[in-house]
Structure formats: C-alpha cells, structure tokens
C-alpha positions in Angstrom: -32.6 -37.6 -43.6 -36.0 -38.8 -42.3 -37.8 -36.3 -39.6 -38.7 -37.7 -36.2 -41.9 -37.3 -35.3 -43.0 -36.5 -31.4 -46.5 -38.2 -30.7 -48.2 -37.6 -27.3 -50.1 -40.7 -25.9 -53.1 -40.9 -23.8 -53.6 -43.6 -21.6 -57.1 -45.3 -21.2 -57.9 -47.5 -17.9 -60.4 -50.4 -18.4 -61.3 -52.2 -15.9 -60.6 -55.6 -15.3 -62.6 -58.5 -13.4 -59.9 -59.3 -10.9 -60.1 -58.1 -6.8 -57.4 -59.1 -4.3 -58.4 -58.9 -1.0 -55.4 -61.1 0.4 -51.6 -62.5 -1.4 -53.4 -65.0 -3.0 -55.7 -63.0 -4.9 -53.5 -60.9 -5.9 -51.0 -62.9 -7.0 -53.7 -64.8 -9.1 -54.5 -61.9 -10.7 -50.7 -60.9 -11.3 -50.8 -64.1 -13.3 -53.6 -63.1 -15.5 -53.7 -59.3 -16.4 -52.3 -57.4 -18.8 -48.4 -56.2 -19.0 -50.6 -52.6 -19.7 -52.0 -53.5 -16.0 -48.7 -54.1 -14.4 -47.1 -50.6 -16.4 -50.2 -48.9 -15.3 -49.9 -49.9 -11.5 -46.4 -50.6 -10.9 -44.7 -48.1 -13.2 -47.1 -45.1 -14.4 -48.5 -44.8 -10.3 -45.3 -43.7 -9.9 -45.6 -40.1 -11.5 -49.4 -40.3 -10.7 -48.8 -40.4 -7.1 -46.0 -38.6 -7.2 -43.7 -40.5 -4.9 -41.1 -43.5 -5.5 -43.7 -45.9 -5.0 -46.0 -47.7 -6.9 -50.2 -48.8 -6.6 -48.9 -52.2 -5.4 -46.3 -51.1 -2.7 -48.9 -48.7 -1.4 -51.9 -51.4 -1.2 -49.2 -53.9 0.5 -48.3 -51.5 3.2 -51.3 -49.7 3.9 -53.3 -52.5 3.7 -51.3 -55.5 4.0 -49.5 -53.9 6.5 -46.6 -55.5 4.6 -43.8 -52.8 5.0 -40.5 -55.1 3.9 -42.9 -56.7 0.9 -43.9 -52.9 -0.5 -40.1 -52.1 0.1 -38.7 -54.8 -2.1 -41.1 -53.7 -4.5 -40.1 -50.8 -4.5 -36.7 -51.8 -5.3 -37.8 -53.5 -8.6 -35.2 -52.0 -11.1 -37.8 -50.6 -14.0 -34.9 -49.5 -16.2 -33.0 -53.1 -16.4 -36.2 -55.4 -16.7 -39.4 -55.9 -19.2 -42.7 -55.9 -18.0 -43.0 -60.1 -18.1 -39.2 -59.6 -15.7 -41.6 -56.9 -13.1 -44.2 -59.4 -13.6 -42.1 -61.9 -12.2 -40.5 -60.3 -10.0 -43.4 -58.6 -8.0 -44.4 -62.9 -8.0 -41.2 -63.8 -6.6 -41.8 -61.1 -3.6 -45.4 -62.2 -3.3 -44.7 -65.8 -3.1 -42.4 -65.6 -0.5 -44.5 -63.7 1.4 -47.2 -66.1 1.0 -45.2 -69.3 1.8 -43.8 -67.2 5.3 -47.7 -67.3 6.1 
C-alpha cells in the first residue's frame, strides 16, 4: 500500500502588465493572462473575501456598476468547468455586455 502524502501550498501573486479600466480592457486581458490569474481572481477571492463572490464580480458591480454582469458571474459553476471553460465563460458574459453598449 503506498502512503498519501498531505502537502500544503503557498500561493505567490506576481503581477501582471494588464489594467482594465472599461469591458474592453478587461476582456483583453482575460484573453491573455494566466489560468493561475483567473483561479487567483475568480476562484481563490472567494475564500479571501470571504463572500460568494469573486475579484471580478466585485470590480463589475462596484465599479462597473454592472449588478446583472457580476451576478451571472457569480453563477459560473467552478465545480463542473476547467479554468479555459471559466475563462470562457466570464468572455461570454463580458461580450455581451460589451455588444449591449
């Protein structure tokens, strides 16, 4: 019988060079980073912040005010998807919002 082995993990934030300040941006720069950036901010926010949310939802409705686009987020099922299916996903969302502009 082979032992398991429990590791611990840390994780390390680097930043990157992409800024949104509007859907485009940040759309653009869904494109481009890391699947580490979109665990980091759309799955590990949630226990940072402690709420059922995630760095995206928050940014879209505070300020975005985009309350139905951080919702639908928010309903992104973690458990069923990989990172590339958030990915795209979150794009879907985003690009709707942006053509409704």
């Amino acid at each position: 019988m082979e032992p398991f082995y429990v590791m611990a993990a840390d994780l390390v934030v680097v930043p990157t060079p992409y800024v949104a300040r509007n859907l485009e941006e940040f759309a653009d720069g869904l494109r481009k980073v890391s699947i580490h950036s979109i665990y980091y901010h759309f799955i590990d926010a949630r226990l940072r912040l402690k709420l059922n949310t995630s760095d995206f939802s928050v940014w879209l409705e505070q300020e975005l005010d985009l309350h139905q686009a951080a919702e639908r987020l928010n309903r992104i099922d973690i458990y069923t998807s990989t990172l590339e299916g958030v990915r795209r996903s979150i794009l879907k969302i985003i690009e709707g919002e942006i053509a409704r502009a």
